[in-house]
N, C-alpha and C positions, 0 to 999 in steps of 0.2 A: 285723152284717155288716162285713166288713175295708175294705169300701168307706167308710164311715162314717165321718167323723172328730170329735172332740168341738170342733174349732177352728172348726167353724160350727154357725151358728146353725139355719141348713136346709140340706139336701145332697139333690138330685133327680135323677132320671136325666133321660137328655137325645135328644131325637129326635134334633137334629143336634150333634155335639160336635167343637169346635174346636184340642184339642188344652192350652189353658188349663182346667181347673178353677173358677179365679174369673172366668174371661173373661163377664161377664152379654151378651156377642154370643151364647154357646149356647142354643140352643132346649130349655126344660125339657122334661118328661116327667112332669107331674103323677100319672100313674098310681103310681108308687115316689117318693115322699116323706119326707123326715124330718123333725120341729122337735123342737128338743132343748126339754125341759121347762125353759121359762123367762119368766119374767112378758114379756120383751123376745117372746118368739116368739106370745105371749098378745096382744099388741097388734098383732104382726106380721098374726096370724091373722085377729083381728077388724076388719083393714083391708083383707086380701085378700077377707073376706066383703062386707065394708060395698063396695068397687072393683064389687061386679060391678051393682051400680044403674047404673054410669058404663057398662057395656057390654052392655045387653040384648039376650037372645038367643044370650049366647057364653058357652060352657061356661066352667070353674072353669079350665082350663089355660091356657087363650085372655088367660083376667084377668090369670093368675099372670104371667104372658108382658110383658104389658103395666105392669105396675106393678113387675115386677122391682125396676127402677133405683130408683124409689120406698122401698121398703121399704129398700133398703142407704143412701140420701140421707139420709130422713126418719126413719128408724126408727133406723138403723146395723144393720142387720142384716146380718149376711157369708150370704152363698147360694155353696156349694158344685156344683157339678154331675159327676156322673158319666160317665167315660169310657164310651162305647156300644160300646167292644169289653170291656165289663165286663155290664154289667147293657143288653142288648141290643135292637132291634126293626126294624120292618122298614123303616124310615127309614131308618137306617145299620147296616145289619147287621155285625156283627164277624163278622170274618175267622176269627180263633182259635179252635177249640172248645177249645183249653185254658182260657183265659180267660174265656169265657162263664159268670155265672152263673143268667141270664136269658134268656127271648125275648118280647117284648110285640108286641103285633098290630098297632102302629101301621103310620098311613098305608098302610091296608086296608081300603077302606071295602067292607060288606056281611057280614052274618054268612058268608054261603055263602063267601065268599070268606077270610074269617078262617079258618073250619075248614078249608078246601083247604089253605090255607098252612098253618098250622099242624100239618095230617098229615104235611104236607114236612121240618118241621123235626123232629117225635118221629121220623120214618123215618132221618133223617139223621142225628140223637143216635142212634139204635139200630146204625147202622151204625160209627159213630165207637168207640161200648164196646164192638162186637164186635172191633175189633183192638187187638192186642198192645200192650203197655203204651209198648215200646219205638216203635214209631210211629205212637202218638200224642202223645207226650211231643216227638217234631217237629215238631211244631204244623207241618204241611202238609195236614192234613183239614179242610176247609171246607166250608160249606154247597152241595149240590146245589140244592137249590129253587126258587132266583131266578126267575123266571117261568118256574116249571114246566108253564107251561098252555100257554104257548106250546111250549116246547120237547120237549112231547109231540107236536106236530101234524108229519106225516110230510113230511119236507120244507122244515121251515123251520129256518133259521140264525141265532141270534143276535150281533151283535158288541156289546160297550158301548162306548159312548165315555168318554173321562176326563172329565168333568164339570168337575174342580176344575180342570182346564186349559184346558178349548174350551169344550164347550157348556155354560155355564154357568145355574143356576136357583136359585130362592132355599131350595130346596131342601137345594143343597150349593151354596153360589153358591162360588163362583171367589175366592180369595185373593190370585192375584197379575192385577195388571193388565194384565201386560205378556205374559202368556200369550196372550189371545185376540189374536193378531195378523194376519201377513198371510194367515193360516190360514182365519180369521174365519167371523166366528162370532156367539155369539149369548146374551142370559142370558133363561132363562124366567121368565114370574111365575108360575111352582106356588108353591106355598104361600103364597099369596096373598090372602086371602078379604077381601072387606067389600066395604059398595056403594059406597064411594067408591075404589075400586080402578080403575077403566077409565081414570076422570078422573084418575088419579096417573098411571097410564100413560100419557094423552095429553101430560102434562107435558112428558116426559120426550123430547119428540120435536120 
């Protein structure tokens, strides 16, 4: 895959991606994976297994997540990450159908719910290849789908808000500081899991 480069040692796709490549602030994507065959990715591997004794209960990505820094400190491992207007899901959906080579079901919990979305997206790739070459090579066809479930109910209006600007969540938390202003506003804890998460929260206050 063109995405793939040999100058790292792992290269993952990325629920939320920041615009860096090496930036280890990107949230992986353990589902699309790569270690380049090499004794270094061999030890990398069997410390990402041996890490998840240190976090029971949390899947292989949760780990990966967590020991990131670790393996490029201790190991020297370089980790790559995937732009998500490339290899794509539903965390940060790309914009581009040019660009897309993927759709993964993240942060979609419930099979019933995967499949619904998912009909969304083969309906919306089928719509995309039935026009003309010439517009879609303008890359201005985008994804329909985005809560589609709402926006089938008769009557109802969606607005988004810019997240990276106002309402910010750890989701897509907010890059600049100086945005949430006298607008104000607010950062959510989504994506936030663990049981000492309330108690980081009342820290904070």
């Amino acid at each position: 895959m063109e995405h793939i480069t040999m100058a790292a040692d792992i290269t993952t796709s990325s629920d939320f991606y920041f615009g860096n490549p090496d930036d280890l602030g990107n949230f992986p994507n353990t589902g699309f994976i790569y270690f380049k065959s090499t004794a270094r990715n061999a030890r990398a591997m069997a410390y990402w297994h041996a890490a998840r004794r240190r976090f029971p209960e949390n899947h292989d990505q949760f780990v990966f997540n967590e020991i990131k820094r670790e393996l490029v400190d201790v190991l020297g491992v370089r980790i790559k990450f995937i732009d998500s207007a490339y290899v794509s899901g539903f965390c940060q959906l790309g914009r581009d159908l040019n660009r897309i080579a993927t759709v993964h079901m993240t942060c979609c919990i419930g099979l019933e719910n995967k499949l619904f979305d998912l009909k969304r997206v083969i309906l919306d790739w089928r719509r995309y290849m039935a026009r003309p070459l010439w517009e879609r090579q303008m890359g201005k066809l985008v994804f329909n789908m985005i809560n589609s479930k709402l926006v089938s109910v008769p009557g109802v209006r969606i607005k988004f808000i810019d997240f990276a600007l106002f309402v910010s969540g750890f989701c897509q938390l907010g890059r600049d500081l100086n945005r949430p202003d006298r607008h104000r506003h607010r950062a959510h804890a989504m994506l936030c899991i663990g049981a000492n998460t309330d108690d980081e929260l009342n820290q904070l206050v």
